[in-house]
KOLNUFI-648698 format. One line per 10 residues: their letters; for each residue x, y, z of N, C-alpha, C. Coordinates in pm, 1 decimal. Layout:
// residues N
A	X/Y/Z/X/Y/Z/X/Y/Z  ...;
//
This chain:
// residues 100
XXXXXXXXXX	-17337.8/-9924.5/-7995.4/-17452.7/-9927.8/-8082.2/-17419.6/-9988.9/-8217.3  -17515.5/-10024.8/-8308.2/-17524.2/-10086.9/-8437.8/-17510.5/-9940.6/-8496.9  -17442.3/-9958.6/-8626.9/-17402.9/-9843.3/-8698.7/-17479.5/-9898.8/-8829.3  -17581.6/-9766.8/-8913.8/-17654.9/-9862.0/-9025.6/-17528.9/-9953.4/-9139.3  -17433.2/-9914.1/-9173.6/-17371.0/-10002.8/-9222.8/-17366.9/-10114.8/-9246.6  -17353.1/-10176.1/-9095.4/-17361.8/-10316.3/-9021.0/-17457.8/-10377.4/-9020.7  -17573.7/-10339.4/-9103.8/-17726.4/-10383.9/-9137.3/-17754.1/-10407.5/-9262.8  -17829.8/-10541.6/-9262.3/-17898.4/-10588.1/-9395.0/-18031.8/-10623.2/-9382.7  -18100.7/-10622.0/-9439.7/-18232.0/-10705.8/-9428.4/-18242.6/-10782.9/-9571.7  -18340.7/-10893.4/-9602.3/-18364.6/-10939.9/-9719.7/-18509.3/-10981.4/-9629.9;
XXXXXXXXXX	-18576.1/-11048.7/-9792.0/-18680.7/-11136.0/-9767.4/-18653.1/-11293.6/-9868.8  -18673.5/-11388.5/-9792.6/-18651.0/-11526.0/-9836.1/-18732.6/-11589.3/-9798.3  -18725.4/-11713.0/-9874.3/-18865.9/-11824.0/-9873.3/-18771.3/-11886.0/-9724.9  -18943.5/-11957.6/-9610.8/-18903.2/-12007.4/-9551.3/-19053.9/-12115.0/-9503.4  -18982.7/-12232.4/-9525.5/-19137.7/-12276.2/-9507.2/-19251.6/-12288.1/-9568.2  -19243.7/-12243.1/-9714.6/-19342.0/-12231.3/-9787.0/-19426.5/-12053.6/-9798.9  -19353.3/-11991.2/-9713.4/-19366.0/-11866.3/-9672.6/-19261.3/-11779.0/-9703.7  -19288.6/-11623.5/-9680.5/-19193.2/-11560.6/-9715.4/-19135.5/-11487.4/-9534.2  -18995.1/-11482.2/-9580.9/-18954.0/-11421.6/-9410.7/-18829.0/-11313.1/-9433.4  -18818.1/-11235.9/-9349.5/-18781.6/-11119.6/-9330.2/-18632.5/-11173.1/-9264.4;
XXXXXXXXXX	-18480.3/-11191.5/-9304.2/-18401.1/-11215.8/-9205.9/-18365.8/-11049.7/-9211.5  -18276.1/-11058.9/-9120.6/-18218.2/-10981.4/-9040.5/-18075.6/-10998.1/-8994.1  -17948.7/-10912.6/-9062.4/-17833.9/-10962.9/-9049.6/-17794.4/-10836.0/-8969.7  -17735.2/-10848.3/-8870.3/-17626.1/-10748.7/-8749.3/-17476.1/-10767.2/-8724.4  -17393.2/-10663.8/-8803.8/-17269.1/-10697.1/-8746.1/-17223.1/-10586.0/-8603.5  -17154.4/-10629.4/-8514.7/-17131.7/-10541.6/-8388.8/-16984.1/-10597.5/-8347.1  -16892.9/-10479.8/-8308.3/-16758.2/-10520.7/-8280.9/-16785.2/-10539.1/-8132.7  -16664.9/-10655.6/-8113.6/-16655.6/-10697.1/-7974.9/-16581.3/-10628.2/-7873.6  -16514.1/-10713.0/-7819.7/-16477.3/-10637.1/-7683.9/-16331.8/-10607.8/-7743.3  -16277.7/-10687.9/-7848.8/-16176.6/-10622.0/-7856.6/-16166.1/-10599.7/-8058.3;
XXXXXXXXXX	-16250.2/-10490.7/-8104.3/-16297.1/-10431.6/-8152.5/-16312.7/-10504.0/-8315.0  -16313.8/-10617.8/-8283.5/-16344.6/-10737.8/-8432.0/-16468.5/-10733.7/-8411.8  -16540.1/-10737.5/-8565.8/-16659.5/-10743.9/-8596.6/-16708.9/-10896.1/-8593.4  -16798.1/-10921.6/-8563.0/-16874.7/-11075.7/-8561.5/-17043.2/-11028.7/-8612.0  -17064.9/-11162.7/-8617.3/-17250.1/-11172.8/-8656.2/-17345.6/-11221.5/-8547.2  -17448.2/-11126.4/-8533.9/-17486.2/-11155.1/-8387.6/-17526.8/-11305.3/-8475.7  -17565.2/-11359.0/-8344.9/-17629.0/-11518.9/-8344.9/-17809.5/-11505.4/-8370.7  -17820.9/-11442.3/-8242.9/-17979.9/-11376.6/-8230.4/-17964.9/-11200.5/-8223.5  -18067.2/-11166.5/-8283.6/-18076.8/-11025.6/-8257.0/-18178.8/-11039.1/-8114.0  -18292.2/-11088.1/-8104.1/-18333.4/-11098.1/-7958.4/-18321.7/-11221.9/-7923.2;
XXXXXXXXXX	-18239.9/-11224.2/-7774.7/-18255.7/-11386.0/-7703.1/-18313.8/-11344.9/-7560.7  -18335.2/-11449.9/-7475.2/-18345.1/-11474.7/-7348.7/-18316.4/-11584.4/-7275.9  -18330.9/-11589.4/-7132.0/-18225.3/-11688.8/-7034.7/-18378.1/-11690.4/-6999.5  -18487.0/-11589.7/-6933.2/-18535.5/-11568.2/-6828.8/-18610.2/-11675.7/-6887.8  -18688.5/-11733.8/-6747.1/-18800.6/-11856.8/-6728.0/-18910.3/-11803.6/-6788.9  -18938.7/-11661.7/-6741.0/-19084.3/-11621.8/-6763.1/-19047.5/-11510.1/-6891.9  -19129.9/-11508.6/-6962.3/-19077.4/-11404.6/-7092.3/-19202.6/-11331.4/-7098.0  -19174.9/-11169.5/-7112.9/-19251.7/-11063.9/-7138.9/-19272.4/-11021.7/-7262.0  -19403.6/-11087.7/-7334.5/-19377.9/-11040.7/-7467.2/-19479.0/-10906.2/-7491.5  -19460.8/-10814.5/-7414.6/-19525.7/-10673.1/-7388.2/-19472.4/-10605.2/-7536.3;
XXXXXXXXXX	-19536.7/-10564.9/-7618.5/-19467.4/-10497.5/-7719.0/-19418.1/-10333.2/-7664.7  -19318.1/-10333.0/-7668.1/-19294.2/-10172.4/-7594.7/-19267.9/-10063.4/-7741.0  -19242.5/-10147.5/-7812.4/-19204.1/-10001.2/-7941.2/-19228.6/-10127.3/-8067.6  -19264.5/-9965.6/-8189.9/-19275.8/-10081.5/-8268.1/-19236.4/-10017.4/-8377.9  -19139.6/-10065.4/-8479.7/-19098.5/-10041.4/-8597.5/-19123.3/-10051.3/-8709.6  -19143.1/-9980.1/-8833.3/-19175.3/-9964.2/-8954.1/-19055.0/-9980.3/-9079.0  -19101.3/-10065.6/-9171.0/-18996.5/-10087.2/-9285.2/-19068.0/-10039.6/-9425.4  -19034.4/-9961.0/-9476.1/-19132.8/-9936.9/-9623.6/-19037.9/-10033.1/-9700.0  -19100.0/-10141.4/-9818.0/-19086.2/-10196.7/-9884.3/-19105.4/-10132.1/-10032.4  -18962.6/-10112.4/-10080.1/-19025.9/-10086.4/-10284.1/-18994.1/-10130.3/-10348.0;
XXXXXXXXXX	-19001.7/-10132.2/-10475.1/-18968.9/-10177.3/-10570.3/-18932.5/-10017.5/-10657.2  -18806.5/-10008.6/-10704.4/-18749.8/-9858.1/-10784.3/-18871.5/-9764.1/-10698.8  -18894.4/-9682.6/-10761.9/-19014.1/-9570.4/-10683.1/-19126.9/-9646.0/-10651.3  -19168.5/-9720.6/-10652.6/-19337.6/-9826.9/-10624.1/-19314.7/-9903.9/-10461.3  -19427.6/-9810.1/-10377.7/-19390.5/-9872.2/-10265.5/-19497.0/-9992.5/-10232.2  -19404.5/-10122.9/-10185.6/-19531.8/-10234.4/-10226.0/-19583.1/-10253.9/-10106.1  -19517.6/-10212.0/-9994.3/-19561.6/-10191.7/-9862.2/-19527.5/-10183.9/-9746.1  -19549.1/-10242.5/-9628.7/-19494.0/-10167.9/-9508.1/-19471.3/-10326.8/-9423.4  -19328.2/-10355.5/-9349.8/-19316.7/-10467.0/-9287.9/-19387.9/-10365.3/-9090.4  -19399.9/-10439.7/-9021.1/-19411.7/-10333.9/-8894.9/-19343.0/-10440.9/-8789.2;
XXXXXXXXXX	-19261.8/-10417.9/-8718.6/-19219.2/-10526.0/-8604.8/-19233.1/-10476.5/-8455.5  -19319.8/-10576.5/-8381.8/-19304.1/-10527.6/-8244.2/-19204.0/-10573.1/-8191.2  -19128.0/-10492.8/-8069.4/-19049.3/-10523.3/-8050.5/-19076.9/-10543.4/-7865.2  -18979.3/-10600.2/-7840.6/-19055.9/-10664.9/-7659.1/-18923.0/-10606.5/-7584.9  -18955.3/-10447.0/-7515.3/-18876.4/-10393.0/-7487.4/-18863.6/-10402.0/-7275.3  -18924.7/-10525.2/-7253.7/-18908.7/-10539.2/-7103.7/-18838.5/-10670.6/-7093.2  -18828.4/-10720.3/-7200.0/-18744.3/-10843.6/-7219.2/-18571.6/-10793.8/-7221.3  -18531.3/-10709.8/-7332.8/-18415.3/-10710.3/-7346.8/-18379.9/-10531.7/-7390.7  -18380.3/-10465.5/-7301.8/-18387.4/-10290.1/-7325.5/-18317.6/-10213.2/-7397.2  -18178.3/-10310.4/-7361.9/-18072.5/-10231.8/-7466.6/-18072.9/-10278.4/-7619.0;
XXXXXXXXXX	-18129.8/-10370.7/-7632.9/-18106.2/-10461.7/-7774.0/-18244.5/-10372.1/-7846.5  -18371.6/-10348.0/-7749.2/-18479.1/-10306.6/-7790.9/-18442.0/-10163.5/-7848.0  -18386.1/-10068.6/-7771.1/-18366.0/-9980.3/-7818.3/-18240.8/-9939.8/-7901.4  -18150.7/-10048.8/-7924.8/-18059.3/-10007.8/-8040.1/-18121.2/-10021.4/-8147.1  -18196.7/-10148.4/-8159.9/-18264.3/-10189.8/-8260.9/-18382.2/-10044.1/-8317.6  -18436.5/-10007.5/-8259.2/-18534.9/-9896.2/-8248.7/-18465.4/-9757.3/-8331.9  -18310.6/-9728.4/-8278.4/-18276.9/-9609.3/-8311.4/-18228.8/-9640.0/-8483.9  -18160.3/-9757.0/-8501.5/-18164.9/-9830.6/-8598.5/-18225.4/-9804.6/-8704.3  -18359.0/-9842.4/-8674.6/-18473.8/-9836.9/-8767.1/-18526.3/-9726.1/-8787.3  -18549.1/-9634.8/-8719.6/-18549.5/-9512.6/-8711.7/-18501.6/-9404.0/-8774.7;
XXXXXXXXXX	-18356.9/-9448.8/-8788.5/-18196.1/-9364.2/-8859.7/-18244.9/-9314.2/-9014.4  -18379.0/-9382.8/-9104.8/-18392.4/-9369.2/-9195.5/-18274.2/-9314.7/-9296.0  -18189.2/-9466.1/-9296.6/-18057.4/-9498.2/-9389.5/-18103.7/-9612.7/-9456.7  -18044.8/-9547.4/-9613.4/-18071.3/-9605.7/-9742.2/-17981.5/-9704.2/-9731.9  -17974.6/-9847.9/-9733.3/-17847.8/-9933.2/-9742.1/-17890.2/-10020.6/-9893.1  -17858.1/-9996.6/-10014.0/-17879.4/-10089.8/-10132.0/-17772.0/-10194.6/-10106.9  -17870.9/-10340.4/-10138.4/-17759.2/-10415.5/-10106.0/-17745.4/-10439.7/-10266.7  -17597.0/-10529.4/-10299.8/-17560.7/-10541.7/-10454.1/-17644.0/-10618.5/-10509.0  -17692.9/-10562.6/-10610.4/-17794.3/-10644.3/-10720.0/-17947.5/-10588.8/-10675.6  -17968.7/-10545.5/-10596.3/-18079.2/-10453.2/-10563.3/-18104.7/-10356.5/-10610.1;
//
């Protein structure tokens, strides 16, 4: 599993828009940390974008909450990624990143 540690989020311009990345570190098989590439991918031809669970981010500023990100997540596509991601978000862990 992802340990909250190993988690960042920001928001950055993309496109003329604003976007939500999403950074994951997870140790490998022989226990070095790397950066996932994708947090969700797929091989399959046909893709299920069934939302099976869906996650909540409160956004603030010091005590002022400016609002709520919500992500569905497509849990018949990729189950284990769906639900690490899920417990994840869930864990309601404070991570300040520096300068935040």
């Amino acid at each position: 599993g992802v340990k909250p540690r190993n988690f960042q989020w920001e928001i950055i311009p993309f496109r003329g828009k604003r976007q939500l990345k999403v950074s994951v570190r997870k140790k490998d098989t022989n226990s070095q940390m790397f950066d996932w590439q994708y947090l969700l991918a797929t091989e399959r031809s046909t893709v299920d974008t069934t939302i099976t669970h869906q996650v909540f981010f409160d956004i603030s500023l010091g005590d002022m909450l400016l609002g709520q990100v919500v992500v569905g997540l497509f849990g018949k596509m990729c189950p284990k990624e769906v639900q690490n991601f899920a417990e994840l978000a869930d864990s309601h862990v404070f991570i300040p990143k520096a300068g935040t």
